[in-house]
N, C-alpha and C positions, 0 to 999 in steps of 0.2 A: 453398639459395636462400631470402634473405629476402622476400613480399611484402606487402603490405598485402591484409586476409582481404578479401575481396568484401562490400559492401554495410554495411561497420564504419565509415565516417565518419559524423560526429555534431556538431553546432553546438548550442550550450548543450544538447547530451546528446538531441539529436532527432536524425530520421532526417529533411532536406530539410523543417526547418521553412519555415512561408510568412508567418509574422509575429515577427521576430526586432527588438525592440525596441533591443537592447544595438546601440551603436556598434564595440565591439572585442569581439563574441560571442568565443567559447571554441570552438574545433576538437581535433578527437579522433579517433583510428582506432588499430584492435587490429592486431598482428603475426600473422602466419601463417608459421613456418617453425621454423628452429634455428641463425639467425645471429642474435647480438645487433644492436641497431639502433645506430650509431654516428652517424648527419648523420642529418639529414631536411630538404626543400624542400617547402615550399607555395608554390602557383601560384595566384591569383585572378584573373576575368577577369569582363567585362560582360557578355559573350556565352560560350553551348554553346560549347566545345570551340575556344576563341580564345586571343587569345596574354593574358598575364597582364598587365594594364592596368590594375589595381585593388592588385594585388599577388605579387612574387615578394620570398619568403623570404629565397632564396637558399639556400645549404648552409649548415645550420647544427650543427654538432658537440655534439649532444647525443641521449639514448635517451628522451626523453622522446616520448610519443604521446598524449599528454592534459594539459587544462590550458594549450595554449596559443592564447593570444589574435591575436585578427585584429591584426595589424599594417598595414592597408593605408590606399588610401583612404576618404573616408566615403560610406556607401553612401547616396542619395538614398530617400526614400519609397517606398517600392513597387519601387526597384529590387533585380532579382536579382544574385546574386554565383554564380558558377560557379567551383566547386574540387576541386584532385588535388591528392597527396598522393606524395611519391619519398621510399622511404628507401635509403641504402647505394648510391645511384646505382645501384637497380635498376629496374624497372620502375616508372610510374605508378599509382598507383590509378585506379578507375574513379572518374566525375564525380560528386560531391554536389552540392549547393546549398542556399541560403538566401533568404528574402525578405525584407527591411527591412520595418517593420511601418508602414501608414499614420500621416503624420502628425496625428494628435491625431484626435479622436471626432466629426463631426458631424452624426450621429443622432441623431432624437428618442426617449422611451422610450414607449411607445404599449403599450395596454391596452384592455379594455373593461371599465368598471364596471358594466353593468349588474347589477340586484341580483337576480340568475335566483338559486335557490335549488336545488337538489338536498338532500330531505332523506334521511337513512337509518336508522331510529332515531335515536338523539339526535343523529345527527355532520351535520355539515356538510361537504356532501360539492359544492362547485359544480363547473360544469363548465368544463374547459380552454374557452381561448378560440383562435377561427381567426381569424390577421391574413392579408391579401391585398393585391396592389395589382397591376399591370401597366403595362408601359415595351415600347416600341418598339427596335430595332437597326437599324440600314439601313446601316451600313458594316460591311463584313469587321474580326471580333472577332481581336485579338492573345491574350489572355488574361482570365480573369472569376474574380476573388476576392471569394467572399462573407467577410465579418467579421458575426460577429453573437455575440449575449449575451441576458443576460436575467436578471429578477429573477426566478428561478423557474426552469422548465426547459425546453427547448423543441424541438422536431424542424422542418426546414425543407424545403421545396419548391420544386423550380424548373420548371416546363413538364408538374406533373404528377408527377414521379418524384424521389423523396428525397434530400436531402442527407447525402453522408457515413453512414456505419455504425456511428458511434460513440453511445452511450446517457448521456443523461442532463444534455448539454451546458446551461449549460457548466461546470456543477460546482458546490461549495459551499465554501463563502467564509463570511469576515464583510459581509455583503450592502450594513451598512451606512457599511464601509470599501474594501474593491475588490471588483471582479468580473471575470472573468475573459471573453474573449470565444475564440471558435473562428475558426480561419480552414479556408478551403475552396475549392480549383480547382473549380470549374465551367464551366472552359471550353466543356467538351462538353454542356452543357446547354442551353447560350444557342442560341438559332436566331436568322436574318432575321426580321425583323417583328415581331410580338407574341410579347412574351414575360407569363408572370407569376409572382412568386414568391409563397409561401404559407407561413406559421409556424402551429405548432399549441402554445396558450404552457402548461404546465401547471405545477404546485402546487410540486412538488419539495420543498425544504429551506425555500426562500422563503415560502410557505405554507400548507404543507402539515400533516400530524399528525407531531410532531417529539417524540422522546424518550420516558421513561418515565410519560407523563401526558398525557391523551388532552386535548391543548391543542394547537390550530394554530395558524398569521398570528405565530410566530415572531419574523420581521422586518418584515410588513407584511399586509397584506389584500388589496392589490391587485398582481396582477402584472400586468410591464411584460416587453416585447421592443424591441430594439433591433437595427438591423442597417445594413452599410453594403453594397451589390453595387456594386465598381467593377468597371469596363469597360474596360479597356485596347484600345485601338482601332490596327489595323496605321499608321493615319498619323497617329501618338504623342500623338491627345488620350485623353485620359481624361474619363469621365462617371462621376458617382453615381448610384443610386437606394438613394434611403437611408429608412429609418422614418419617416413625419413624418404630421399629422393629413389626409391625404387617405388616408391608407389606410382600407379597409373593414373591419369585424371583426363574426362574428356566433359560435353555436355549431356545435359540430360532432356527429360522431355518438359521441364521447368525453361520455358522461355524469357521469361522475368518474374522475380519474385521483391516486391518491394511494398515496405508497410505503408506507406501513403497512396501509390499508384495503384497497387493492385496485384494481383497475380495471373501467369497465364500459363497456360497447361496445353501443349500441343504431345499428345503421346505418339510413341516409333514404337514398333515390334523390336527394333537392333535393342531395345535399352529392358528389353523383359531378363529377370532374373540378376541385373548387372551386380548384386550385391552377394550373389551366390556363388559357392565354390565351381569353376568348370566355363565362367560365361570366358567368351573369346574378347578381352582387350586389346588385343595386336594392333585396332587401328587407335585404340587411345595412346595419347601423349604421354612423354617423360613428364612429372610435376616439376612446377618450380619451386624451390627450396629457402627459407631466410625470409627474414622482416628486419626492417631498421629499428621498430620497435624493441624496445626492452620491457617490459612492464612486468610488477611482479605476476605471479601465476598461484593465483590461492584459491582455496575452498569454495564451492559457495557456499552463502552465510545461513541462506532462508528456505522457504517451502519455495517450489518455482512456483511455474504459471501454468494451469491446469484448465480443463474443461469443469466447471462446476455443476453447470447443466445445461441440458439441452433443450430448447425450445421452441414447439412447433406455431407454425402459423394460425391464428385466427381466425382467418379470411385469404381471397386469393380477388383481384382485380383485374377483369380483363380490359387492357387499352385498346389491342388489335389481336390481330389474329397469332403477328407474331411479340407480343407483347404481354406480361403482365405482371401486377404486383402483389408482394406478399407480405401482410402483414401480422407479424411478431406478437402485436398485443403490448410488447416490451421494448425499451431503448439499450441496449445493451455493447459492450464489447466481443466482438469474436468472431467467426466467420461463420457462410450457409457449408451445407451438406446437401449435395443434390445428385438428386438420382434424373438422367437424363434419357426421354423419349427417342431424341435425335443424338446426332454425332457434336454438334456443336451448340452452345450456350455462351451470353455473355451476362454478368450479373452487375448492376450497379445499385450500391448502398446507401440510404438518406437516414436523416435521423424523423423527416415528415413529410406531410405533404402539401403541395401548396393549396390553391382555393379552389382551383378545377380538379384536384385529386390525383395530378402526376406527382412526381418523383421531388421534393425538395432538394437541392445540393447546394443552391445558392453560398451556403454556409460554410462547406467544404472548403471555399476559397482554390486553392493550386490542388488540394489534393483528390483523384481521378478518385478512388475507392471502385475500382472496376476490376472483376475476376473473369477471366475468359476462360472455356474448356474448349478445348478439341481431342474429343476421345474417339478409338477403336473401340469400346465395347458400350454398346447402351445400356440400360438397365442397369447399371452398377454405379455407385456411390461415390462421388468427386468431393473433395473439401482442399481450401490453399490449407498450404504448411507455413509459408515464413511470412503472413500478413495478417493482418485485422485492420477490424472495419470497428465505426459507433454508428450503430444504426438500430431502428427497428424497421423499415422497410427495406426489401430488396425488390427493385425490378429487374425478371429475366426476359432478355429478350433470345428468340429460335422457338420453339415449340412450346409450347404450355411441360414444364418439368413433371414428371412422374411422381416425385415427390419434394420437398425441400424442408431444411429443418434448419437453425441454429444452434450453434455450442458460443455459450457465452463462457470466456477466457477473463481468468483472473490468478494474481498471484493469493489469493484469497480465498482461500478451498470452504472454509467453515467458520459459521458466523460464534461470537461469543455473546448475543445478547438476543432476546424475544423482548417485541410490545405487541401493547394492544389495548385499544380504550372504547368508551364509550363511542367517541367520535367515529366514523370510519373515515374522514377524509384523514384526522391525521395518520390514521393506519396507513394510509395513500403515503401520504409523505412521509411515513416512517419508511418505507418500502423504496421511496422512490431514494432516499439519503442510501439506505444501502444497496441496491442498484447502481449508484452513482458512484460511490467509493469503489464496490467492486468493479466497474468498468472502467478506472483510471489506476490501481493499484494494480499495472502489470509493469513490475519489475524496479521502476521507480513512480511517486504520487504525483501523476502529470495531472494539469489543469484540462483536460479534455481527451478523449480519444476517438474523437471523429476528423477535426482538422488539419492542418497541415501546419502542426504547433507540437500537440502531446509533450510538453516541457514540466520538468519538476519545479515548478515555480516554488520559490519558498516562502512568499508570504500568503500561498492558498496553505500550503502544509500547518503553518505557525499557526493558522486562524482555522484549522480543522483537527490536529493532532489529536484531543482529548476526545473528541465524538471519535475519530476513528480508531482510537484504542477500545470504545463502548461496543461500536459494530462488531469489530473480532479484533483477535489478539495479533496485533503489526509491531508486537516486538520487535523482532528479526527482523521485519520486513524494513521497519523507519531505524533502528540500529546501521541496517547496511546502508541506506540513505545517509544517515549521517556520516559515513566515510567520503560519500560520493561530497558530499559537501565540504567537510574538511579539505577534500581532494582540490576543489575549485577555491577556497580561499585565496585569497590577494596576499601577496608580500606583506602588504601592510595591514592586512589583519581586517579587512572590508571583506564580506561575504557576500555573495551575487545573487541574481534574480533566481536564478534556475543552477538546479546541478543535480546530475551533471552539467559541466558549463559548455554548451553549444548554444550557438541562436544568437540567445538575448548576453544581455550587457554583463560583465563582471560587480557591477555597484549595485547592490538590491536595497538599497538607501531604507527610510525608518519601517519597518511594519517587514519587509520584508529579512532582510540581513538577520534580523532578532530571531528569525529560525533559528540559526545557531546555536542558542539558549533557550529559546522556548519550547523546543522539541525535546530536547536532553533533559528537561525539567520535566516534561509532561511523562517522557516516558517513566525516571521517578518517583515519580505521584503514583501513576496507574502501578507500574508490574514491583515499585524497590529496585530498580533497577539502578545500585551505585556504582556500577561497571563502568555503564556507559557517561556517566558524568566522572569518572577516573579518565576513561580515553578521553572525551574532548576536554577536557578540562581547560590545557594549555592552546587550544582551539580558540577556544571561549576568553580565554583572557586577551587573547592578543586582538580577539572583535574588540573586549571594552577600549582595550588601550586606543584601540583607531577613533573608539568614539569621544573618547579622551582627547585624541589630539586634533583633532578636526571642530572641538568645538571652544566656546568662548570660555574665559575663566570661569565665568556663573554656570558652566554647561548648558547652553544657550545654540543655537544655530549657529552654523557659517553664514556667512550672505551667500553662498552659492551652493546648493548640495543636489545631489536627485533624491527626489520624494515619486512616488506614484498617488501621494493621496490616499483618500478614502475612496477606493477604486468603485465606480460605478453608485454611486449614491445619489441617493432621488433628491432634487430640489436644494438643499442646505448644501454645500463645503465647509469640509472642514479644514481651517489653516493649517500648510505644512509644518509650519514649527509645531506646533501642537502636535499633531503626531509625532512629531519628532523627537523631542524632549522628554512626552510620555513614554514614549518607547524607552528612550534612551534610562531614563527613571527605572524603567519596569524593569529592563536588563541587569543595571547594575541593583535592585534589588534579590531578583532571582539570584545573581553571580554571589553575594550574599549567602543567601542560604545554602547555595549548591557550596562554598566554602565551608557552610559549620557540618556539612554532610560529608566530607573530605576529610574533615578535622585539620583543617587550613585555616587558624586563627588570626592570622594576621592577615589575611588576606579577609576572614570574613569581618575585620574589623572597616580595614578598607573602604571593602564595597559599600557596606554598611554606612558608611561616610559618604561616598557619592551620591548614595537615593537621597540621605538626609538633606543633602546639600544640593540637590536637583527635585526635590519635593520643594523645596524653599523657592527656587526656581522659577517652578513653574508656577504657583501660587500669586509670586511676585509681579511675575513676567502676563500671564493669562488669563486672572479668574481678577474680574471687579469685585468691590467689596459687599457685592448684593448679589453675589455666587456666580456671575454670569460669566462663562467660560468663551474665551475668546472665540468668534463664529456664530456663537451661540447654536452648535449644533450637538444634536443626540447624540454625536459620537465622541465630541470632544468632552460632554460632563460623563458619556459611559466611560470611555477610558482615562479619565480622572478619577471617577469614582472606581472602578473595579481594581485600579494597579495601586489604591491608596495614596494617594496624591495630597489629598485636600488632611486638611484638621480641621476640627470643630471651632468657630462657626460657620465658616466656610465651606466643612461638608456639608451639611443638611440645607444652607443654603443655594447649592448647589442640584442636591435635591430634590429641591423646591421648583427650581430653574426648570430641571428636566422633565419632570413633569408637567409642565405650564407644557412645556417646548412640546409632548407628546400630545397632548389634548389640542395645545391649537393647530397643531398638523391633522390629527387623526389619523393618522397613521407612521410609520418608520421611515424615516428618511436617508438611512444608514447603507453603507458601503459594505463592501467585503471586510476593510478595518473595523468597524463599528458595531455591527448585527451579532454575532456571537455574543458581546459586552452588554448588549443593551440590554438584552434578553436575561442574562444573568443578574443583574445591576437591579433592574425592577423586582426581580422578584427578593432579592437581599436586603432592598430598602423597603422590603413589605408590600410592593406593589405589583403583587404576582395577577391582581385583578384588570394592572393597565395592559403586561405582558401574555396575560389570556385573551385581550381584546385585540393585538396585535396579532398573535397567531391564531385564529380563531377566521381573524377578514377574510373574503375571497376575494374583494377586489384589490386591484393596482395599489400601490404593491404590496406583496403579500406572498407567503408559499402557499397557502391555500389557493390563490391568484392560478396559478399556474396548474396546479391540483385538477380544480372547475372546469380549465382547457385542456382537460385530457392529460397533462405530464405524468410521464413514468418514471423520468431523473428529475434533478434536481436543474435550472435554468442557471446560464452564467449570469444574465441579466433580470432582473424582474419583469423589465417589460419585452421579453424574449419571443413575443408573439403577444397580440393585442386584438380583438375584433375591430378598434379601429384603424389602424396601423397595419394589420398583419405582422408578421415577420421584423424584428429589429434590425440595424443594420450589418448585412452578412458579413460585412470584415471583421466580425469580431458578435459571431450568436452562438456559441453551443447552447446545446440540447441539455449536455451531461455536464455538470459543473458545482464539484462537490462545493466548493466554500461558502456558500446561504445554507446546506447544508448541517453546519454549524451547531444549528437549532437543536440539533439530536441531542446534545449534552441537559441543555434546557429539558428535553422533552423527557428522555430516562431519568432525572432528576428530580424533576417536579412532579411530573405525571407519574412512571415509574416509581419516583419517592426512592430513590439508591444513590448517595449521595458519601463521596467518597471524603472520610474525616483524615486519616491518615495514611503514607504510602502503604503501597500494595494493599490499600483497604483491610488493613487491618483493624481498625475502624472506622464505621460506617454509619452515618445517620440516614434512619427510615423516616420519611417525613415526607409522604405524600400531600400535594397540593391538590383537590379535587375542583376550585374553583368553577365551570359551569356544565362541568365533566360528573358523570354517574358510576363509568367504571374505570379503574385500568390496572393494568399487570405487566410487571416485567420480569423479565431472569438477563443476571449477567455474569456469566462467570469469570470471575476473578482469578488472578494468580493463587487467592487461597480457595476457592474455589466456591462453587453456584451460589448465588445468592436471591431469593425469590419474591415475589411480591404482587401481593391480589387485593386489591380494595375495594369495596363497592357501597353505593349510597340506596336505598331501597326504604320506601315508606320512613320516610326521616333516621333510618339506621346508618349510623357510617361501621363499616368490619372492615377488615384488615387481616389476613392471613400475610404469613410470611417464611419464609426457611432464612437462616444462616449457617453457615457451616463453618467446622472444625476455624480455629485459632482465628476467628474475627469476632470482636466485638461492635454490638450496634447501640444504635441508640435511638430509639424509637419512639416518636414524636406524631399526635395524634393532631387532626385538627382544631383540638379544642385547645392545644398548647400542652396536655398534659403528656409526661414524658417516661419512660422505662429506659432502664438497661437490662439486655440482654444476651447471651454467649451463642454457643450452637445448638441447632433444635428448629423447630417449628412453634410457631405461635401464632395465638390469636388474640384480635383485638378487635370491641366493639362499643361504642358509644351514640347518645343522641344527637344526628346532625342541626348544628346551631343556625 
């Protein structure tokens, strides 16, 4: 029996968005069974559970479950659309829905300037501001959707009690190009009579201490809140109360709220209920009104950033009397939750500790990560609102706490993949990769979220992409990323380190800038996603063209360019041309195919022409005639060999090379550029038994390295801590630091055996490597949905369980080489291990 899984329909990739801007959004839903889908009928209707008015499909003869567009009416402002989903003339799905996003913005952006000062040693630390206002009801409420935004970040109120669960709204943006707003049912909030809403506007990205330089006001120095609360009324008028200068604004008991410094929490009795109908404002301030800003004001895109879970301490460490520390177990993003004995607490965050067992921060660099309370009532439950922390230790100093917990914060609510092997360290390091990703995947994929950096780097994303679509589905999440990066684009078609662009440099020179194209391709591969290789397209060509024109006839280097290298790589360098070239090759390959996936022939003839003629290139330019790749490092024959560089005799001679190169090292010498490639590369040219020995080591360097020493994430450096050394050098040690993380592609691949043949996995080779491993199992579900996998070796048996589901084909590859094809179902498979 085929059905549609429960709770799987999706409109631009949300679960019953309520501000869906697109006229012909994009509908979606995963299969649950082991009939392929052959027809499918969508039904749209105005009304819950009415006949289809808006839109019927009709039967349509195809297996497609994603990717297809609203066909219907056009939906009115604010009006909902109500829809199911039949495949195979079986059963209905359950109801989804959507909300057409109001037409156009008409709130004002309000603020209060006053020049209050919070000072804290040198930092300027001011305090969030409280906006307010109250409006009347006297007709029975149909529906109440707040829309609200903000240059900055903000938490909302309605009657007293909070809006929405989500952290950090409404994200981070080029502030001075768009911003994103939130939308929010608050039906249930609105009462008869007086009502009041209340925002509390704080610092955020907009503001706040940004980057690796203890430099705030980013984008501006004043922040603004905006918001609209319509009213949908049962006899079909509609009212606003929207931001505009009759609102009141004064401070509140948030004495500074900021993501790198910390929070402080000083509570007044004057500020109880302030969000309620009836408190006395008379001594708060008129707001101020206007931003110089224009920026567009649109949807947000993704899932926000949420408490995924909450985790209590392991252990408790007394220093003094009034001192001690609490440890997590785990390295994570997010803030504590503390119940306080006394009046007052001050908490500070580390990601370790050092050798006498205080508090590590060395690493921190500028950023304090310190939360202070000063509370009226004990016994009751503190947590900041507008910061986080990367830590797994907190020292409190005041009383020993009553109690203390953390909520670890991610835009990453729900994972899409399960491992699990013989080994249990690599289960460590499976765990400790998605730990890592989820504690940097809050709002954009920053390279850390303990330091005073948290920057979208884009050559950590390029060299992580495909592992983090394995983790869970970052669709939406690297989609809205990619705007932010088009956003920061150069004139001339150069793409930067990081983007949003604050901090670091505009040129993200080779290995990095190729985000641009290797993220839009990746997303491809994984979901089919030819949308998003429609938007950036012209993106994307205007990178090649820069790399076009910046280089030599041959497509050869400048003599001056920025390169970062093979960033942090043990022992070998690798030459920047080389990377550079390679890059450059692999670009205008992909640009290539992303053309014949356009149906852009002339262009995919093009591109198709520059790899030709930049494989020649590089061949000519770096690789001797006895394979040996200029450096002669692992990274420079992995990405030769992985982006197809070389031909025969050249490749295998090459092959040859790198293997010498890995045996007389005994171990990986490889960089952030390099370690993904390498890893793949060995096991492609058959030598999944060098790349079991590499992941497998526990010492220097190694992920198991790190594993041995306790690590929960993922290390930016290998040697990130040392027994002889201790600690790396703190200008530059996270704890958490997805990009060696990498490996997880490797590891669901190999070990898992789920190995994606075509996009959105439509087809799929199962082809488990068990190498010096006894069991492993993975699930990952896919756009077309769960796919499973169990294999185990026992008294020389190798078996093989596995599920596929609906509209994928596998192809199922045993260790002995022999091979099946197979549809959806369950199977099993069992032979004598050789």
């Amino acid at each position: 029996m085929l059905r549609i899984a429960d709770g799987s329909l999706r409109c631009n990739l949300l679960v019953d968005p309520l501000a869906i801007a697109d006229e012909r959004p994009i509908l979606s839903w995963v299969l649950d069974g082991d009939v392929r889908q052959v027809a499918y009928r969508i039904v749209v209707s105005s009304r819950a559970g009415g006949e289809p008015d808006l839109w019927d499909s009709g039967r349509v003869e195809s297996d497609q479950t994603f990717g297809i567009a609203y066909g219907g009416l056009p939906l009115q402002p604010l009006q909902v659309a109500f829809w199911r989903v039949m495949v195979c003339d079986g059963e209905w799905s359950t109801e989804a829905q959507w909300k057409r996003a109001p037409d156009g913005w008409c709130a004002e952006w309000i603020g209060w300037d006053e020049p209050i000062r919070q000072e804290c040693s040198d930092l300027f630390l001011p305090p969030p501001r409280c906006l307010r206002t109250e409006f009347s009801v006297e007709r029975p409420i149909q529906c109440a959707t707040l829309y609200a935004t903000a240059l900055g970040i903000f938490e909302t109120e309605i009657n007293g009690r909070r809006v929405g669960q989500e952290w950090f709204a409404p994200g981070w943006t080029d502030y001075t190009k768009r911003v994103h707003y939130r939308a929010y049912d608050v039906t249930s909030l609105i009462t008869k009579g007086e009502n009041a809403i209340g925002a509390t506007l704080m610092d955020g990205w907009y503001a706040g201490y940004l980057g690796f330089k203890p430099e705030r006001d980013q984008y501006g120095d004043q922040t603004r809140f905006s918001c609209m609360l319509v009213l949908e009324y049962r006899d079909g008028e509609v009212e606003r109360v929207v931001t505009s200068a009759d609102w009141r604004a004064s401070v509140g008991p948030l004495h500074h709220s900021d993501f790198l410094m910390g929070e402080s929490l000083v509570e007044c009795e004057q500020m109880d209920s302030w969000s309620s109908p009836g408190f006395d404002d008379s001594a708060w301030s008129a707001v101020d009104a206007g931003t110089d800003l224009q920026p567009l004001i649109e949807p947000y895109p993704m899932n926000p950033c949420v408490c995924f879970e909450v985790v209590k301490p392991v252990s408790v460490r007394r220093i003094s009397s009034r001192k001690h520390i609490y440890d997590f177990g785990q390295n994570l993003s997010g803030v504590v939750v503390a119940r306080l004995r006394k009046a007052r607490a001050t908490i500070r965050h580390g990601e370790a500790l050092d050798s006498e067992g205080n508090l590590y921060t060395d690493n921190l660099r500028t950023a304090q990560a310190i939360d202070k309370f000063s509370v009226l009532e004990k016994g009751r439950e503190y947590s900041p609102s507008g910061t986080f922390h990367g830590f797994r230790y907190a020292q409190a100093t005041g009383a020993k706490l009553a109690s203390i917990k953390a909520k670890a914060l991610s835009n990453i609510d729900k994972l899409a993949s399960t491992f699990e092997c013989s080994d249990e360290r690599l289960n460590r390091l499976w765990s400790n990769i998605v730990w890592t990703q989820r504690a940097n995947f809050i709002e954009v994929p920053t390279d850390c979220p303990q330091r005073d950096e948290r920057l979208g780097w884009t050559g950590d994303i390029q060299i992580y992409a495909r592992t983090a679509c394995l983790v869970a589905d970052v669709q939406a999440f690297l989609r809205k990323w990619l705007v932010d990066l088009a956003d920061a684009q150069r004139d001339d078609g150069q793409y930067p380190m990081v983007a949003p662009l604050k901090v670091a440099g505009d040129d993200g020179g080779p290995a990095w800038s190729d985000a641009g194209v290797i993220v839009p391709w990746a997303l491809y591969q994984v979901y089919e996603d030819r949308a998003i290789l429609d938007q950036q397209y012209e993106s994307m060509k205007r990178f090649l063209q820069f790399c076009e024109s910046r280089s030599t006839e041959e497509g050869l280097p400048p003599d001056e360019y920025h390169c970062f290298g093979d960033w942090l790589n043990v022992e070998v360098d690798t030459p920047h041309d080389v990377i550079y070239t390679a890059y450059f090759a692999h670009a205008a390959d992909l640009m290539s195919r992303i053309a014949a996936v356009l149906e852009c022939p002339q262009d995919e003839v093009k591109y198709h022409a520059l790899f030709a003629k930049l494989r020649s290139s590089f061949a000519r330019a770096y690789v001797s005639d006895e394979g040996v790749v200029a450096g002669d490092s692992q990274t420079g024959y992995a990405l030769a060999l992985a982006f197809g560089l070389l031909d025969e005799p050249l490749r295998s001679l090459a092959v040859e090379q790198l293997v010498v190169n890995v045996e007389r090292h005994g171990h990986l010498t490889t960089g952030f550029v390099g370690t993904k490639d390498l890893m793949l590369v060995l096991r492609d040219i058959g030598r999944t038994d060098i790349a079991y020995t590499i992941l497998l080591s526990d010492e220097y360097p190694g992920w198991l390295f790190s594993v041995k020493h306790g690590a929960t994430t993922i290390w930016e450096r290998w040697n990130g801590w040392t027994p002889e050394d201790g600690f790396a050098d703190p200008a530059m040690n996270s704890l958490s630091h997805y990009a060696y993380g990498a490996v997880g592609q490797f590891m669901m691949e190999t070990i898992g055996g789920i190995r994606l043949l075509e996009p959105g996995y439509k087809r799929v080779l199962i082809a488990p490597e068990p190498g010096p491993l006894t069991h492993g199992s993975a699930t990952y579900d896919s756009v077309r949905g769960r796919i499973t996998t169990d294999w185990r070796i026992a008294d020389g048996q190798f078996t093989l369980k596995l599920s596929i589901p609906p509209s994928i084909e596998a192809v199922v590859r045993l260790p002995s080489g022999e091979e099946a094809i197979v549809g959806a179902g369950t199977w099993d498979y069992e032979e004598q291990d050789s």
